[in-house]
C-alpha positions in Angstrom: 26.3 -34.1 5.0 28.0 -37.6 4.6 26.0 -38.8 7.7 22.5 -37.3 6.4 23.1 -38.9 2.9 23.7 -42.2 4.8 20.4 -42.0 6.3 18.5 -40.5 2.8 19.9 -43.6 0.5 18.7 -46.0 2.6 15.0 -44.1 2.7 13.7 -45.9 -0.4 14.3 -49.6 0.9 12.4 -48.8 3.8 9.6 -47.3 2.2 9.2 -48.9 -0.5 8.6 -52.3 -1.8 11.8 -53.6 -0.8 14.0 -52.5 -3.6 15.3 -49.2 -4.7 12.3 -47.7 -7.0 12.9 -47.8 -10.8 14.0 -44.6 -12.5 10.9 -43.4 -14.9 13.2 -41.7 -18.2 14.5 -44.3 -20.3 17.8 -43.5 -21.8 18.5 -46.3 -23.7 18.1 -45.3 -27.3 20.4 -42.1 -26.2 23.7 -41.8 -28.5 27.0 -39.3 -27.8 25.7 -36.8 -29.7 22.5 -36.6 -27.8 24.3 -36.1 -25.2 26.3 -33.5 -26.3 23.5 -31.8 -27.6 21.5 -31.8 -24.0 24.8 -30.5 -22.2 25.2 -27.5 -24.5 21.3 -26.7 -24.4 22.1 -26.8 -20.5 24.6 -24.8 -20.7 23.3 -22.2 -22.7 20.1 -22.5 -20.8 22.0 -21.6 -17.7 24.4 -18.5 -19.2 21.4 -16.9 -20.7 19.0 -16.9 -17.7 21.7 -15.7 -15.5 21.6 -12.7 -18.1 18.4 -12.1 -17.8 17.8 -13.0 -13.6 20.3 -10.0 -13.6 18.5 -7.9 -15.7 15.0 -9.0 -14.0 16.2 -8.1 -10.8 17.6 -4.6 -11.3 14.0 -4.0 -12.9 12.0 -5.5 -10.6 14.1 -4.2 -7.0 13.8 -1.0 -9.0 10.0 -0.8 -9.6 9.1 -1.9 -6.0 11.2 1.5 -5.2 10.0 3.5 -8.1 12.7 4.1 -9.8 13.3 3.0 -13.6 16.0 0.7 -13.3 18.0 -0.3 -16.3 16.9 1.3 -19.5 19.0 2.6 -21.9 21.4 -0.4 -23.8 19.2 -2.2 -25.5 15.0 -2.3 -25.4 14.3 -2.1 -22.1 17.7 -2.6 -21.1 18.1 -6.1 -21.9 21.3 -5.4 -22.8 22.9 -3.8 -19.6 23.6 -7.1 -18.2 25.8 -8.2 -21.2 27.6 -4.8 -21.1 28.2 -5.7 -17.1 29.7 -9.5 -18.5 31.8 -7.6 -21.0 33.0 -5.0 -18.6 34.3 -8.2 -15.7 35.7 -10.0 -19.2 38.2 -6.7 -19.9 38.6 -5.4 -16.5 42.1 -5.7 -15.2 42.7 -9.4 -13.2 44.3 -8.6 -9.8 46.0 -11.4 -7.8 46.7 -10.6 -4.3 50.3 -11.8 -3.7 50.1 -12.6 -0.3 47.5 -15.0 -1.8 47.8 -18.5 -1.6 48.1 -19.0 -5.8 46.6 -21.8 -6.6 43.6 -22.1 -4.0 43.1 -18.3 -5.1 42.3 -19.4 -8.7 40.5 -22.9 -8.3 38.0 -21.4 -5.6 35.9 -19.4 -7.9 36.3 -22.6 -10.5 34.9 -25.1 -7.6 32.0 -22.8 -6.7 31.4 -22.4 -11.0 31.4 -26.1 -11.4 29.8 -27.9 -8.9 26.6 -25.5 -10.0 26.5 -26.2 -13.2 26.6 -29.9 -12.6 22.8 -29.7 -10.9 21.0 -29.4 -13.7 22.4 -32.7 -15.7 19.6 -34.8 -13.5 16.8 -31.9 -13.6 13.6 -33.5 -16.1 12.7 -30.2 -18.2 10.0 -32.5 -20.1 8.9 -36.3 -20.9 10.2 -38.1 -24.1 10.4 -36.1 -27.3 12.7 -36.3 -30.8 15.5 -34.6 -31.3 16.9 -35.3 -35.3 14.8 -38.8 -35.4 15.8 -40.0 -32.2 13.4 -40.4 -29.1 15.1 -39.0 -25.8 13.5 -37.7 -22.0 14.2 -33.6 -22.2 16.6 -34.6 -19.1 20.6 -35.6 -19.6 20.4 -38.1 -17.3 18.7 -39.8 -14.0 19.4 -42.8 -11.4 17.8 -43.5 -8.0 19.8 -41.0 -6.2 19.6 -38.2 -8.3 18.1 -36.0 -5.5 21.6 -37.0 -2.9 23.9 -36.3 -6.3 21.7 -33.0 -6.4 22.5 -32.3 -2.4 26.5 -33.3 -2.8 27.0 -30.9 -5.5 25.4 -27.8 -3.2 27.3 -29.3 -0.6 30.8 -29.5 -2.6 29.9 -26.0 -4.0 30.5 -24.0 -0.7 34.2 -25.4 -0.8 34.7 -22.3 -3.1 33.5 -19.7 -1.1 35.9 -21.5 2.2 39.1 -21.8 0.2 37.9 -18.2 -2.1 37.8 -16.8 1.8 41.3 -18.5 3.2 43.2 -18.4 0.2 43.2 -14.2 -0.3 45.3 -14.1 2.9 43.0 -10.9 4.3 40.8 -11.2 7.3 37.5 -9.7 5.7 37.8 -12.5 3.2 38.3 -15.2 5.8 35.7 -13.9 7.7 33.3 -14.3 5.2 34.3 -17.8 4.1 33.5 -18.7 7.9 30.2 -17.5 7.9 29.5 -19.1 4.9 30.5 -22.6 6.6 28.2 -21.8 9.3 25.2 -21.2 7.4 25.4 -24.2 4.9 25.5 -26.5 8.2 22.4 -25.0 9.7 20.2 -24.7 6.0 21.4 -27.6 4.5 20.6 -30.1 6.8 17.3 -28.3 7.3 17.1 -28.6 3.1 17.9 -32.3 3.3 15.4 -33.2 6.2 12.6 -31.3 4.2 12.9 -33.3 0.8 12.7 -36.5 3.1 8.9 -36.1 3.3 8.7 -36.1 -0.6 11.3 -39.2 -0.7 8.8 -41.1 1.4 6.0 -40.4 -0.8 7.1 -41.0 -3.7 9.1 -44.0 -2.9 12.3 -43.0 -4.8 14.9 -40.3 -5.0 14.7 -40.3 -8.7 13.7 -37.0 -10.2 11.6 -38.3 -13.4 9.5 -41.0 -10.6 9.1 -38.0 -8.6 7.7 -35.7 -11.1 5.7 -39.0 -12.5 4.5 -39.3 -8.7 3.0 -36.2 -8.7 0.3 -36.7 -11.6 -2.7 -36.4 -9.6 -1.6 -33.8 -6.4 1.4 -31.9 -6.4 3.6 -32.4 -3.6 3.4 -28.5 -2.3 -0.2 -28.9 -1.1 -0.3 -32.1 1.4 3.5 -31.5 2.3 3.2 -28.0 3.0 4.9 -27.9 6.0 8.0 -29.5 4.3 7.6 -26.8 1.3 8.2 -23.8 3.2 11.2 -24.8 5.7 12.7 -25.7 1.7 11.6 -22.1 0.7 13.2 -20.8 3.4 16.5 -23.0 3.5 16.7 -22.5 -0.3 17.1 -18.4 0.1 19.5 -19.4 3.2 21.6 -22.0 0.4 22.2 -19.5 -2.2 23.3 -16.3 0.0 20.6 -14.6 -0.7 18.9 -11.4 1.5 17.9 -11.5 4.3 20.6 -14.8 4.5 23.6 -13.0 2.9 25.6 -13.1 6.0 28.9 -14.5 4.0 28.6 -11.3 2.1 27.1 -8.9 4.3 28.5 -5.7 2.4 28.0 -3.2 5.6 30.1 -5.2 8.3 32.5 -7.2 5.9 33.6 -5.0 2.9 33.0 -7.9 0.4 32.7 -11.1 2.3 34.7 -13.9 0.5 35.2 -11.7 -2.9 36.5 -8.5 -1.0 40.4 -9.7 -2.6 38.7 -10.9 -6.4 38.5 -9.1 -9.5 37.7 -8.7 -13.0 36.8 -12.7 -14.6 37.6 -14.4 -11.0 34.7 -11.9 -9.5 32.8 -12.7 -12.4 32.7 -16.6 -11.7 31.4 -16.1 -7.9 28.8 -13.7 -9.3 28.0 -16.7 -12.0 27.5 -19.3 -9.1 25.5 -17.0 -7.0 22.9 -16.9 -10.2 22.9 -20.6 -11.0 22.6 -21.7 -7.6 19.2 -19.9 -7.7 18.5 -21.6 -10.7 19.2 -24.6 -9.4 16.7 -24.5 -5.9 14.0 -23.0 -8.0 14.8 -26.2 -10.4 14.5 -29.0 -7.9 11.6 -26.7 -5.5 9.6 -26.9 -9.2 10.9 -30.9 -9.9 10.1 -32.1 -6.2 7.4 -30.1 -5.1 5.7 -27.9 -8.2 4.3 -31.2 -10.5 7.7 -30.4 -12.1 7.4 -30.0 -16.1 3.6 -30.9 -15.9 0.8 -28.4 -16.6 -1.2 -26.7 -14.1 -4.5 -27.4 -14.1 -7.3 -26.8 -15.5 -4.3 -26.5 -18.5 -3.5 -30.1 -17.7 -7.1 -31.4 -18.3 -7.5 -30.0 -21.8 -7.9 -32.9 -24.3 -6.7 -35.6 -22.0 -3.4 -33.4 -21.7 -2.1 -32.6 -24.8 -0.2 -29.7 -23.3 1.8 -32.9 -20.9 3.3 -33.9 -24.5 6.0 -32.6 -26.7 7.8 -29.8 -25.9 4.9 -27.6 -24.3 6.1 -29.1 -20.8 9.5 -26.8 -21.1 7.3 -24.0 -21.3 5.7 -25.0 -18.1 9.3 -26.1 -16.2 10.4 -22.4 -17.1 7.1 -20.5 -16.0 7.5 -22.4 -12.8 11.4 -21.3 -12.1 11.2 -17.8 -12.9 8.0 -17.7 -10.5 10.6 -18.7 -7.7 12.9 -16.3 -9.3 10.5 -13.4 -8.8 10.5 -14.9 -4.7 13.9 -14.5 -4.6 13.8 -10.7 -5.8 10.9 -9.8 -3.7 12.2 -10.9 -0.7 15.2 -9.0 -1.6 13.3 -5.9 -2.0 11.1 -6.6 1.0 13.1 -7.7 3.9 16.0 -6.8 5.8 19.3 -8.5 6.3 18.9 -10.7 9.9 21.0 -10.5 12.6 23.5 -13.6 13.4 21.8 -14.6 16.6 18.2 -14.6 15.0 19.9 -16.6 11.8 21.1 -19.6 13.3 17.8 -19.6 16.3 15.7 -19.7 12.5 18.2 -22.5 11.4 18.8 -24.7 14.0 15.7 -24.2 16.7 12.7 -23.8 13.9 13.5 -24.9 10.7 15.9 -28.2 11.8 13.1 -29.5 14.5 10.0 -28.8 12.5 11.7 -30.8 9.2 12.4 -33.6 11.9 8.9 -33.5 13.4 7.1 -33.1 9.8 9.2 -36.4 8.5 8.0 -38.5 11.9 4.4 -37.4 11.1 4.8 -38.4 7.3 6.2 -41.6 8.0 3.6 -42.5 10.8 0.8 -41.6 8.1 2.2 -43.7 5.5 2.5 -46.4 8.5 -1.4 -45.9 9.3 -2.1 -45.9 5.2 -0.4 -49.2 4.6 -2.4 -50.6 7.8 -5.9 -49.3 8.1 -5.6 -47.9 4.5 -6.9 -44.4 5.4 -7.2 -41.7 3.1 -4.0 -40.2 2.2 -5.0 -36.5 1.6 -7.1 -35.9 4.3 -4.5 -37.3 6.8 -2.0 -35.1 5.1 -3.5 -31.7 5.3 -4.7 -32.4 9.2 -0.9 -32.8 10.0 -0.1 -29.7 7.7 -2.0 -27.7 9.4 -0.5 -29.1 13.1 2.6 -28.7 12.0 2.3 -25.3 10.7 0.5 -23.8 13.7 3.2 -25.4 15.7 5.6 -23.4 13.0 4.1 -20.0 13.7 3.5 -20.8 17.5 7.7 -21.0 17.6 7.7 -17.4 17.2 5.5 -15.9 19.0 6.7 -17.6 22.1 8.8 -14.9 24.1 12.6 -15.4 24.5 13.8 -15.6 28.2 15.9 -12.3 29.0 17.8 -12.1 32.0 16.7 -9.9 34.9 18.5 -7.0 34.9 21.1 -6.7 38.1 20.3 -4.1 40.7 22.0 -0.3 40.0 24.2 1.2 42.7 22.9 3.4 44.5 25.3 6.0 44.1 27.8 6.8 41.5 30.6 4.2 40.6 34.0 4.9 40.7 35.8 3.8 37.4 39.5 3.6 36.3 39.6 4.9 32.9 43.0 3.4 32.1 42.1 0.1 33.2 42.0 -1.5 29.9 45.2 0.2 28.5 43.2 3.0 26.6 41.0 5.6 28.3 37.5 5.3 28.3 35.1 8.1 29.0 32.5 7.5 32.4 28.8 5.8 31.7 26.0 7.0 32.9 26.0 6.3 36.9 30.3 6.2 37.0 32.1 8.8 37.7 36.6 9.2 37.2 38.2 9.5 40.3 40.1 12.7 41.8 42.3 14.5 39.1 45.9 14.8 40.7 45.0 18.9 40.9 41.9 18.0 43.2 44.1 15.7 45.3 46.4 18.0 45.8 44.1 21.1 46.7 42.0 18.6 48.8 45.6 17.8 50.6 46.1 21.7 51.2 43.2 21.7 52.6 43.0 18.7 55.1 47.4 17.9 55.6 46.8 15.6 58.2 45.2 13.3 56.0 47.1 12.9 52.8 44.6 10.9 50.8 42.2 13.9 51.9 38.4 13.0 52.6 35.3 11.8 51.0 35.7 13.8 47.2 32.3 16.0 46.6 30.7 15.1 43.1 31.6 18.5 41.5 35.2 18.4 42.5 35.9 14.5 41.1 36.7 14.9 37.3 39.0 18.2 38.3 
């Protein structure tokens, strides 16, 4: 990631006027207790819609297979997920002792933290007042906010690796490597397909991004680019049919198979936030952010942009990625490793790379022949995706199968150390029995003949 962030830092210098592009928000009347106030609302923001993600997805995954789902602590069993926080609180805390102490215990506390810290440069609305003074609905922003936003997803998986080594069991280790493999291949793919939008905004702030999206939303000419981040995003966070670090049916647990009670609890926490945070930055850098959807945005020169309606409109746009999430887990099945990475590093990593050269050649043309932005946009999105689905419907080269004997194959079933019962088209050699009534038969040749099929096996 250090090598990709290189390359993204020095993207707004080259596209833009010459200088890093300025940030939108403006902090500067901002005090500590401002501050203070906007980390707790974060905070609580976060705890609370973890909650409830929990709770929606039980209900949801449960309706799709019609059954009720959670329903009886609580009104609609709003409640059952604070009863499943409370039981992890109380539970008894296990430590493994062939575990590795302190690594055991700061895993789940990396993977906890470095989520949480997304959502400090996420814009959930433009300027408002809070007790007199005038402050952006955001904690804080600079020109890199989107790299600081990719370091901390990046940092995060250092939990799950050390959570994996440190429980001194090979189930967890497993699962810790997996993880490392699938952050290489969807992260970079992540990264590459938020350099399209970093070109056309001209800044990797989060407020000038959302600002740059007043009159088209990101999503529609960089569509391309909006899927292979829809698709890395569900690979990010662990999710089905990506959950290959888990992957309950072939690894017990994955990386939690040695946690318990509170130490469980934080993994399960990360998991949660992490969604909230792609869903966050898909709405901030492709979904017009906290800004109204239109024909909502055009009422009375857009009223509903002001004050605090735009939080309603951040929210509405998460939990809509939220429900993607949870349908996809109802919906699709877990893939297999091979067709995982071939999705990661021979579709999603080339296309991102081939979308960004087609970007930056339109915005070359633009700033030449000034021709019009959208309809160049939408020709290449539409290349690019047919090119997309083309990828999988071309057939994968299988070897040609090598020629069968023509008659049975003689096998040694103790080869190997173990025996190993005959496939079809082998057969065991003589038992010692059959040798020995074949050598009755024929004593002048010890060995004795050519064994007949129904006397080999004995």
């Amino acid at each position: 990631m250090s090598g990709l962030a290189t390359v993204l830092g020095a993207l707004p210098t080259a596209v833009g006027d010459g200088a890093v592009a300025p940030v939108t928000a403006d902090f500067s009347q901002d005090v500590f207790w401002v501050w203070l106030v906007k980390a707790v609302a974060i905070i609580v923001f976060l705890l609370t819609s973890v909650l409830i993600a929990i709770w929606f997805e039980r209900r949801v995954v449960a309706r799709m297979q019609v059954r009720p789902g959670p329903n009886v602590h609580g009104p609609l069993g709003l409640l059952q997920s604070l009863a499943d926080a409370m039981k992890l609180l109380v539970k008894e805390d296990v430590t493994v002792k062939a575990a590795d102490k302190f690594v055991y215990i700061l895993a789940p506390m990396i993977a906890v933290l470095c989520s949480l810290l997304v959502f400090a440069v996420i814009p959930f609305g433009p300027e408002v007042s809070i007790f007199g003074v005038v402050t952006p609905l955001q904690l804080t922003d600079f020109s890199v906010a989107v790299l600081y936003i990719l370091a901390c997803a990046a940092v995060g998986v250092y939990g799950i690796v050390l959570g994996g080594w440190s429980s001194n069991s090979t189930y967890p280790l497993l699962g810790g490597v997996r993880s490392t493999a699938q952050v290489i291949s969807y992260e970079l793919a992540m990264g590459l397909s938020l350099v399209s939008v970093f070109i056309m905004a001209g800044s990797m702030s989060t407020s000038q991004i959302v600002d740059s999206q007043t009159q088209v939303w990101w999503f529609l000419p960089l569509l391309p680019a909006f899927v292979i981040y829809l698709i890395s995003m569900v690979g990010e966070t662990n999710r089905l049919p990506f959950d290959l670090p888990e992957a309950e049916g072939e690894l017990v647990g994955g990386y939690t198979t040695e946690y318990s009670s509170m130490k469980f609890a934080w993994f399960f926490l990360a998991e949660y936030i992490n969604m909230l945070n792609v869903s966050a930055v898909a709405t901030t850098l492709f979904f017009g952010g906290w800004r109204a959807p239109w024909p909502i945005s055009a009422i009375n020169d857009g009223m509903f942009n002001t004050g605090w309606w735009p939080v309603l409109w951040f929210v509405a746009k998460v939990w809509m990625f939220m429900f993607l999430f949870v349908w996809i887990r109802g919906s699709v099945l877990r893939f297999r490793y091979d067709q995982f990475m071939k999705i990661g590093w021979k579709v999603l990593i080339p296309a991102a790379l081939g979308w960004v050269v087609c970007v930056t050649l339109v915005q070359g043309a633009r700033q030449l022949w000034d021709v019009d932005l959208r309809t160049l946009l939408f020709v290449l999105a539409g290349v690019v995706a047919v090119g997309l689905v083309a990828s999988f419907l071309v057939p994968e080269r299988t070897p040609e199968p090598e020629p069968e004997p023509t008659g049975p194959q003689e096998i040694d079933p103790f080869a190997h150390g173990y025996p190993v019962p005959p496939l079809p088209g082998q057969v065991l050699p003589p038992s010692p029995r059959a040798q020995r009534r074949l050598a009755a038969t024929d004593p002048g040749d010890p060995s004795g003949p050519e064994t007949p099929l129904e006397v080999r096996g004995g």
